[in-house]
N, C-alpha and C positions, 0 to 999 in steps of 0.2 A: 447654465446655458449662456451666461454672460454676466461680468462683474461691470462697477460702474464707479464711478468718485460722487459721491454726494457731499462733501465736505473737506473743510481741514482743520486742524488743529496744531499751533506753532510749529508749520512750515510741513505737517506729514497728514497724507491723504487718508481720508474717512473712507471710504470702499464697502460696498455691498455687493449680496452676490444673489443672482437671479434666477429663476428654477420655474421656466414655462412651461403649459399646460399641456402633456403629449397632445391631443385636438386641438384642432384650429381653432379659434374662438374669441368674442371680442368683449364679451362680459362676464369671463372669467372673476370669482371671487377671488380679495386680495389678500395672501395672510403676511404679518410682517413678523419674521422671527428676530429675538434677541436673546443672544447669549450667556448662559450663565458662566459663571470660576469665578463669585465672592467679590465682582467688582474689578478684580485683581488677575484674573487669566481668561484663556477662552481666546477664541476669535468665530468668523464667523464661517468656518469650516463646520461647525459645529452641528451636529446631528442631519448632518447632510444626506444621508440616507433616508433617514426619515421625511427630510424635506423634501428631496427626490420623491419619494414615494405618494406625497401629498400633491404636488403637481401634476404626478400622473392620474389621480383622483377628481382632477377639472381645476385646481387652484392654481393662480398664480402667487409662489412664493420669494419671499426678500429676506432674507439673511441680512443682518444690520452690523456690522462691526462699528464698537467704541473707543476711545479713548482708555486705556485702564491706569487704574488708579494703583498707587508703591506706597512705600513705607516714608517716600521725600516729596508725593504727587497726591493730593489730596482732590479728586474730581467730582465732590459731592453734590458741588454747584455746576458742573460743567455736563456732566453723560447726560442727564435727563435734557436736558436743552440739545444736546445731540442728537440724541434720537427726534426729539420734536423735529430736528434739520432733516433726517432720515424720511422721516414721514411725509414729511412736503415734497420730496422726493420722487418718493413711491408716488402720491397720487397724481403729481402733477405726469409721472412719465410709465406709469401704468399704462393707459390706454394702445401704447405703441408697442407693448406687450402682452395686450392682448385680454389685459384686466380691466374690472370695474372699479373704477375711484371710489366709488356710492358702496360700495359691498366690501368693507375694510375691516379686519380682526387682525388684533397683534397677539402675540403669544411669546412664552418665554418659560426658562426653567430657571429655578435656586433667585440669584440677582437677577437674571435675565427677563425674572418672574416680576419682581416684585418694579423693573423699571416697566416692562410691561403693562402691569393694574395699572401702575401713577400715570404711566403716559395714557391712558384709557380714559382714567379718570380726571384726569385734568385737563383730557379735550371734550369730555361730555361740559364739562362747569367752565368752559372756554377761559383755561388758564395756559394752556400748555403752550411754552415756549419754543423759540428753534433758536437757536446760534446761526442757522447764514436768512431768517428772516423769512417773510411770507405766510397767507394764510394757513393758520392750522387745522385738521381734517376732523371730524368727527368719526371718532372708532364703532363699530357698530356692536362688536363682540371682544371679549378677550377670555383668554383662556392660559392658566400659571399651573405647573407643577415643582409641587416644592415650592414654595413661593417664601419668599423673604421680606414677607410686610411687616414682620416685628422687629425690627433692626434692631429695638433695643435688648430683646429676649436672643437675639443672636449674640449678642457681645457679650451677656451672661449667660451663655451655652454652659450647664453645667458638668456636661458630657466627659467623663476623665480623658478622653482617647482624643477627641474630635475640639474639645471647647476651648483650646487654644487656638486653634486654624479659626475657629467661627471669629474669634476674637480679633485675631489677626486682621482676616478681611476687612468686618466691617470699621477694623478702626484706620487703616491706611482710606480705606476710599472716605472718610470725615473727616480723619487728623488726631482722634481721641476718643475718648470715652463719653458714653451719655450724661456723665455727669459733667463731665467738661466744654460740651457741645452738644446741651439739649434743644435747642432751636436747629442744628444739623438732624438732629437725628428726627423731632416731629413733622420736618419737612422733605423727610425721604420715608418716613413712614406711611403708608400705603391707607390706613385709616383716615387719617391727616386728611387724604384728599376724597372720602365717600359723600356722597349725596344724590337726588333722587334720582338726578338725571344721567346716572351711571349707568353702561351698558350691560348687558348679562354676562356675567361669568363666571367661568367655570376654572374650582380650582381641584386640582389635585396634590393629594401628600400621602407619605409613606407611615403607618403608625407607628414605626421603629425608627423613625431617620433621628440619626447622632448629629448631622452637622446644622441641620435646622430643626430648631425644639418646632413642634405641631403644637405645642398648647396656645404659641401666639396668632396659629395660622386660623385654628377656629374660632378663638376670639373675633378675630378678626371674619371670619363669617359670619358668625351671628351676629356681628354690629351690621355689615354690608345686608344683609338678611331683612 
């Protein structure tokens, strides 16, 4: 229903895209989508039917486009503080579409996922940053499928068909390998940032997915558990 400029990044506009509630309505729930492709693809056209479908459901939703990360662009320190930009955003210009600020769930699939938990969880423990500044919101809910909180068990995707793409990914959005950049990889690690006062949520995964191993995602559940 309408895109917007939330940011920029060296001289190109940060853009989200807007998907109001078919009823009129002034406390609409807010969901914030973000996109998966490894870091590395995707925009935020992304599952827009879907998200269409959820705003006709009573939600106000936000589509988030990032910054992506190459094989010469390393943005492992940059997306997450984007989105935090994104989020300030949302709350602060929800209302004049019809949303609740106070009623806020972000979601995401694959990377989209795992920026998703982080930015979740590091505004419950009031860490999370923004790149253009201002307070940051408290998420109430978040919800990841496929989720990429083991960035390091993605890079040794052992997969013969798929575990070079995983590889690829997570190592352009770092710069290299866990072994080369383990203080990149425990602070994009989704564990990294659990504690009590995390919101609830909900992950889902495929028991056969090739390009994200599951054995890190449940780990990673029964720690957050």
């Amino acid at each position: 229903d309408d895109e917007q400029t939330y940011g920029s990044h060296d001289g190109s506009p940060l853009r989200l895209r807007i998907y109001r509630p078919r009823e009129s309505a002034s406390r609409a729930p807010v969901l914030v989508y973000i996109h998966g492709g490894g870091w590395v693809a995707g925009d935020l056209t992304a599952r827009s039917t879907d998200l269409r479908w959820l705003a006709d459901q009573g939600w106000l939703v936000v589509s988030v486009d990032y910054t992506l990360s190459a094989a010469e662009r390393h943005l492992w320190d940059v997306t997450q503080d984007q989105i935090g930009c994104a989020l300030g955003w949302v709350v602060a210009n929800a209302p004049r579409y019809g949303g609740d600020p106070t009623r806020l769930s972000v979601s995401g699939h694959s990377a989209g996922g795992n920026l998703a938990i982080n930015t979740a969880y590091l505004s419950a423990s009031g860490q999370l940053r923004s790149s253009c500044g201002g307070t940051m919101p408290k998420v109430a809910a978040v919800t990841a499928v496929y989720p990429v909180v083991d960035p390091v068990g993605f890079y040794d995707n052992p997969d013969p068909a798929l575990g070079g793409q995983s590889q690829g990914m997570v190592g352009a959005y770092t710069g290299g390998s866990p072994q080369q950049f383990p203080d990149r990889y425990a602070r994009i690690t989704s564990g990294t940032h659990i504690s009590a006062s995390a919101p609830p949520t909900l992950v889902i995964v495929g028991e056969a997915d090739h390009l994200v191993p599951v054995d890190g995602t449940y780990r990673f559940v029964e720690r957050a558990r």
